[in-house]
C-alpha positions as CSV (number, residue, x, y, z in Angstrom):
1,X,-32.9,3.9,6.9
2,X,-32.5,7.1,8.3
3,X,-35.5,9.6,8.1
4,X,-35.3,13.1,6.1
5,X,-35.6,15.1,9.3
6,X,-32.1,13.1,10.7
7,X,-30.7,13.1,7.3
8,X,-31.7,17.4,7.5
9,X,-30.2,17.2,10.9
10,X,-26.7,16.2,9.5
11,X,-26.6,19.3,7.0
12,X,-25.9,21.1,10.2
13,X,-22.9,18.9,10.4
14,X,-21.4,19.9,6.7
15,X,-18.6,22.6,6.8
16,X,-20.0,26.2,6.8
17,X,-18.8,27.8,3.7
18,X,-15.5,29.0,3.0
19,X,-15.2,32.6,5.1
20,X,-12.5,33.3,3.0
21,X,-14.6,33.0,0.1
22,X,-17.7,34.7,1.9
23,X,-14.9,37.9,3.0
24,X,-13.8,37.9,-0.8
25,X,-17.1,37.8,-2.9
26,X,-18.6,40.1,-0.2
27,X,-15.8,42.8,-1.1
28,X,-16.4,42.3,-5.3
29,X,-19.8,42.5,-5.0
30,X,-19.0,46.4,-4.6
31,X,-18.3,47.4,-7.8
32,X,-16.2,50.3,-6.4
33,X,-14.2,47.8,-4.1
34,X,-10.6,48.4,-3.6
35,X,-8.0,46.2,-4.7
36,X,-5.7,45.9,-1.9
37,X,-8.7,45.1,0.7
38,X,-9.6,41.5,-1.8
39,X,-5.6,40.8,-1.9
40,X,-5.7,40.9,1.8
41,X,-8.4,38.2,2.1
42,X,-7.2,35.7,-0.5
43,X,-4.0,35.9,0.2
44,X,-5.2,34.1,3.9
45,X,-6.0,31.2,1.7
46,X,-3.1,29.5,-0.6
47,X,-5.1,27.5,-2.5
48,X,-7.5,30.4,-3.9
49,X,-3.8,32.4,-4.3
50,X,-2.6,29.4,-6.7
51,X,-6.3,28.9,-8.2
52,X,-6.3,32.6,-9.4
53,X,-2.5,32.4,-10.7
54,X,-3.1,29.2,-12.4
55,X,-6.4,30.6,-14.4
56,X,-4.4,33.9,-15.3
57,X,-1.7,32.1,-16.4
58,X,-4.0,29.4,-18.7
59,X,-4.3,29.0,-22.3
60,X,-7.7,30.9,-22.1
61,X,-6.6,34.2,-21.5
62,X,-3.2,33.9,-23.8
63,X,-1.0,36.2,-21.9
64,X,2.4,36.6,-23.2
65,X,4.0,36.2,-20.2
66,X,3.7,34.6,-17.4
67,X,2.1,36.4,-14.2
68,X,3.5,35.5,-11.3
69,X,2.3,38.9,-8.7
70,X,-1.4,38.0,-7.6
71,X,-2.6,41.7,-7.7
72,X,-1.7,41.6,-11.4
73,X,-3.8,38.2,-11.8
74,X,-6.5,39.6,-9.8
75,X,-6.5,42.7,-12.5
76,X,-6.3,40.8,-15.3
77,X,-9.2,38.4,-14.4
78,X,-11.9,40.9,-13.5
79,X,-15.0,40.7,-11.4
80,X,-16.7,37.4,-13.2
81,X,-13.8,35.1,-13.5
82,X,-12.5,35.8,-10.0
83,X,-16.4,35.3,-8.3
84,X,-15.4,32.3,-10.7
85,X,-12.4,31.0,-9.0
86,X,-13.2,32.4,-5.4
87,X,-16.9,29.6,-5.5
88,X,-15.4,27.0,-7.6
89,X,-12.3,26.9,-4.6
90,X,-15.2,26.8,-2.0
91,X,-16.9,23.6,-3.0
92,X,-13.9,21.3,-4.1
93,X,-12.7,20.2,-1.1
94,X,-16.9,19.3,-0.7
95,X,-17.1,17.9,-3.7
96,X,-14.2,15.5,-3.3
97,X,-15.3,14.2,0.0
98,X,-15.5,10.1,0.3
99,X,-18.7,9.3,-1.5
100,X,-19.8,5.9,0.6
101,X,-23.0,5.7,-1.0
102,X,-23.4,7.0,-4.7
103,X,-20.1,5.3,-5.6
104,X,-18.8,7.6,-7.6
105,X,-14.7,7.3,-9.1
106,X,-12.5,10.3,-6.8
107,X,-13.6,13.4,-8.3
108,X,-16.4,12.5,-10.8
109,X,-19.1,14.4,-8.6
110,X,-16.7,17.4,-9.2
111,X,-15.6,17.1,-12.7
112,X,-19.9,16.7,-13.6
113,X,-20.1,20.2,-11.3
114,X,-17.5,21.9,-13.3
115,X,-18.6,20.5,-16.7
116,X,-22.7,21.3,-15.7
117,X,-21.7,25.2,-14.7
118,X,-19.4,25.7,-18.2
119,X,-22.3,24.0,-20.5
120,X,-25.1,26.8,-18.5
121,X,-22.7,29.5,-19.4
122,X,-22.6,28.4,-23.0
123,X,-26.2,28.1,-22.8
124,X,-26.9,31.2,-21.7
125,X,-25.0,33.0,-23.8
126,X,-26.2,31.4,-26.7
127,X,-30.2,31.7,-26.1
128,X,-29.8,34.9,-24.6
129,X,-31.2,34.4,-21.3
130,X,-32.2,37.2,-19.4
131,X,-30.2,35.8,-16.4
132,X,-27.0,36.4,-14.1
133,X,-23.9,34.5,-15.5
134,X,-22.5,35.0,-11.5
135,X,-26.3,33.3,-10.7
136,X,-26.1,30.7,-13.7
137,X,-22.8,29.6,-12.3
138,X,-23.1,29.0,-8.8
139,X,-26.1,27.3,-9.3
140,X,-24.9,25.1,-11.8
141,X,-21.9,24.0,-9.7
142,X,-23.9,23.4,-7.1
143,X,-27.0,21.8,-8.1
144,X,-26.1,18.3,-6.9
145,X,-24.3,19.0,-3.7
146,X,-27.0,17.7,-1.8
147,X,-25.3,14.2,-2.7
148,X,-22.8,15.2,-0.8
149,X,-25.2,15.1,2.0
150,X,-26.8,12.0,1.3
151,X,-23.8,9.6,0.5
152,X,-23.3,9.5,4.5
153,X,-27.0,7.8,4.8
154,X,-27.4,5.5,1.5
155,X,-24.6,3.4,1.2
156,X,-27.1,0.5,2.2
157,X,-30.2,1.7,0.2
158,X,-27.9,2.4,-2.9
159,X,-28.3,-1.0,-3.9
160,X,-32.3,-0.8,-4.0
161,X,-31.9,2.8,-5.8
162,X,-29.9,1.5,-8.4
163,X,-32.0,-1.2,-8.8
164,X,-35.3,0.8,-9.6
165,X,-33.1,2.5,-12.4
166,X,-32.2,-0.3,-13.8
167,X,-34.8,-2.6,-13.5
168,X,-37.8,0.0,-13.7
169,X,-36.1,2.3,-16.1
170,X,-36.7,5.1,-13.6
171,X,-35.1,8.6,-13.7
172,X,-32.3,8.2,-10.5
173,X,-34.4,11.1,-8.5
174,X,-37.6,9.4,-8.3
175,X,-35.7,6.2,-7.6
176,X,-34.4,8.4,-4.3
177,X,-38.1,9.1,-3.8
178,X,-39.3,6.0,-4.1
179,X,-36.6,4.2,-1.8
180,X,-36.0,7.5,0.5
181,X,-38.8,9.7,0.1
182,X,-36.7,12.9,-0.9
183,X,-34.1,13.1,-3.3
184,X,-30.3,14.6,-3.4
185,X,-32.3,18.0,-5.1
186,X,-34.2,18.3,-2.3
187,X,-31.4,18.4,0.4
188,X,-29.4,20.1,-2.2
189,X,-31.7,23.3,-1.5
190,X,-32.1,23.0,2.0
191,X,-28.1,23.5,2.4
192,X,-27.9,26.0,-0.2
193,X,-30.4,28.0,2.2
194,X,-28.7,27.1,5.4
195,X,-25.4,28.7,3.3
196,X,-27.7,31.4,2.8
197,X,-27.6,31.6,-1.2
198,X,-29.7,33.8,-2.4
199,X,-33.3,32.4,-3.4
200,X,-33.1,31.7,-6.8
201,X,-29.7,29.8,-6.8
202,X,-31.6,27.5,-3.8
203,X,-34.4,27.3,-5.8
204,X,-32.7,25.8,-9.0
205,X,-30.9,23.7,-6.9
206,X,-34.0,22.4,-5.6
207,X,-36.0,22.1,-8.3
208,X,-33.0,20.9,-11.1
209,X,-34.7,18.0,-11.5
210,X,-38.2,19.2,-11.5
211,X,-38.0,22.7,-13.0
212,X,-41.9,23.2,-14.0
213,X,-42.2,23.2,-10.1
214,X,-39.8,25.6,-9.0
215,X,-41.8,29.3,-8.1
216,X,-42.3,31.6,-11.3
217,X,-39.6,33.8,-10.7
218,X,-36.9,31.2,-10.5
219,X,-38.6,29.0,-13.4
220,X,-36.1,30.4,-16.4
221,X,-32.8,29.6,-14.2
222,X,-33.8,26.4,-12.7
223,X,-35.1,24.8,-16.5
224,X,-31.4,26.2,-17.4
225,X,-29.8,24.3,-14.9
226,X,-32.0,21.0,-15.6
227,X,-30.9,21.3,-19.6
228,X,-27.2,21.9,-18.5
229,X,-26.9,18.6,-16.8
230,X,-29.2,16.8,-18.8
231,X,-26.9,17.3,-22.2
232,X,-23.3,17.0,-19.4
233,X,-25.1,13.7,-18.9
234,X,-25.0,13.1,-22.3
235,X,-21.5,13.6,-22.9
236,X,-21.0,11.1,-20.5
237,X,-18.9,13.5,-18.0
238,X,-19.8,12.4,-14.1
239,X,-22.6,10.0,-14.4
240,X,-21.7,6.9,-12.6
241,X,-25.6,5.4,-12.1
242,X,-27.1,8.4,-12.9
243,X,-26.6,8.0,-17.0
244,X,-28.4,4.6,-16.5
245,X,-31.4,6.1,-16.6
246,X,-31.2,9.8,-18.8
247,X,-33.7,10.8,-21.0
248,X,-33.2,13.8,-23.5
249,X,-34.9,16.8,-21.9
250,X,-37.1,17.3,-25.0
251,X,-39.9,19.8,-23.2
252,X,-37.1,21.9,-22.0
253,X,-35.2,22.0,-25.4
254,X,-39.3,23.0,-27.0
255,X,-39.5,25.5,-23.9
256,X,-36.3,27.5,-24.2
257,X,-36.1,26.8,-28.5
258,X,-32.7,24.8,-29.1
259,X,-32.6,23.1,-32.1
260,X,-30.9,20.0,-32.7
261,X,-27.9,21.7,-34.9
262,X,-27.6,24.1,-31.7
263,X,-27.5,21.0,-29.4
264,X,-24.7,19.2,-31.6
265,X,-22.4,22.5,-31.7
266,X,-23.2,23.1,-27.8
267,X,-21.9,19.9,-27.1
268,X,-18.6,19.9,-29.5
269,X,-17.8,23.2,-27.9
C-alpha cells in the first residue's frame, strides 16, 4: 500500500488546471471586464466554445432562436452561468479519467459532481444561505476529486474498503481511514490548494464528509456541500459503493432547518 506522503507526491503529477479556464475566470472576475478580451481566451479552447453555445442554446434559457455567434452566447449567459461553464469544462476531462480503483461505470464520478453542485444551488437558494453561488458551485463539483487521485493507488485495497462497508456497515470515508489512513476528502483539499482555490472552496472539499471539523468560517459552506451529496446519494445518481453505506444527514438537516416536505420537493426538482 502506498503511504499518504507518496500518494501526496502523485498530486503533483495530476494536470494543472485548465489555463484557459484560469485566463477566462481571471478576466470575469472584473466586473468591468471587456467582452472582446474573454472571447479571445475561449475561443483558444473549442470545447469551452461548444460548451457555452450548447448551454445558450438549451431548453433552460428558451431563446427563440438559435445562437450560433459566441459573443452573443457569452452576452446572453452573464457572469454566473459562464464561471459556470468555464469550471464545469475544467474538471471533465479529470473527472472522466480511468477509475482503476473505485470502479466506477464511465462517467458516474462526473454525472454525481454535476448532480451534487445543481442540488447545493437549489439548496442555497432555498434556505437562504448567506454564501457565494460561484463558491457553492465549485466546491460542490469538486468535492470528491480527490478520488481522482486515489483510484491510481487503491485498486488492490478496494476490495478490503468495500468490505468494511459492507460487512461493518461503515460510512465509505472511514472505511478509507481505516484501510488507508486518509480518505479521498482529505486528498481532495490538498489538490484543491495545490490548484490554489481559494480557502473556503478547499476547506469544504476537505471537510465534506466531516463538516463539524472544518474551521468556523468555512463551517456553513462545507455542511452545505455534505447535505448536497448526502440527498444526490439518495437519489441514487453516482454512487457505485458509496450508496452501500449512506445514512440520512439528520444533524445537518436539524442544523441548517430542512424539513422533510422541503427535502421531498428538493429532490423532485
Amino acid at each position: 500500500m502506498k503511504y499518504m506522503d507518496d500518494i501526496l507526491a502523485s498530486i503533483h503529477e495530476i494536470p494543472p488546471f485548465p489555463q484557459v479556464v484560469v485566463r477566462a475566470m481571471d478576466i470575469i472576475s472584473d466586473p468591468n471586464y471587456v467582452v472582446n478580451d474573454l472571447l479571445e481566451v475561449i475561443r483558444l479552447d473549442q470545447s469551452i466554445t461548444a460548451n457555452v453555445l450548447k448551454l445558450c442554446n438549451s431548453a433552460y434559457f428558451g431563446l427563440p432562436r438559435k445562437v450560433s455567434s459566441l459573443k452573443e452566447a457569452v452576452v446572453y449567459l452573464g457572469t454566473v452561468h459562464l464561471r459556470q461553464v468555464l469550471l464545469s469544462s475544467g474538471v471533465k476531462d479529470l473527472y472522466d479519467r480511468p477509475d482503476k480503483g473505485y470502479s466506477y461505470f464511465a462517467g458516474e464520478l462526473w454525472q454525481h459532481a454535476i448532480a451534487c453542485a445543481l442540488m447545493a444551488q437549489v439548496l442555497l437558494r432555498h434556505l437562504r444561505l448567506s454564501l457565494e453561488e460561484n463558491s457553492v458551485f465549485t466546491a460542490a463539483l469538486l468535492h470528491d476529486v480527490g478520488k481522482v487521485v486515489l483510484s491510481t493507488y487503491v485498486s488492490r485495497e478496494f476490495a478490503d474498503i468495500e468490505k468494511l462497508v459492507e460487512k461493518e456497515n461503515l460510512p465509505f470515508h472511514e472505511a478509507e481511514r481505516q484501510v488507508l489512513g486518509f480518505d479521498h476528502a482529505e486528498i481532495g483539499g490538498r489538490l484543491a490548494e495545490l490548484w490554489q482555490f481559494p480557502d473556503d472552496i478547499a476547506a469544504a472539499i476537505r471537510f465534506h464528509h466531516q463538516p463539524e471539523k472544518a474551521p468556523k468560517p468555512h463551517c456553513l459552506l462545507s455542511e452545505l456541500i455534505a447535505l448536497s451529496d448526502g440527498l444526490v446519494l439518495m437519489l441514487g445518481c453516482g454512487t457505485s459503493v458509496d450508496g452501500l453505506s449512506y445514512a440520512m444527514p439528520h444533524l445537518l438537516i436539524d442544523r441548517l432547518k430542512l424539513k422533510r416536505n422541503d427535502i421531498e420537493m428538493l429532490m423532485v426538482k
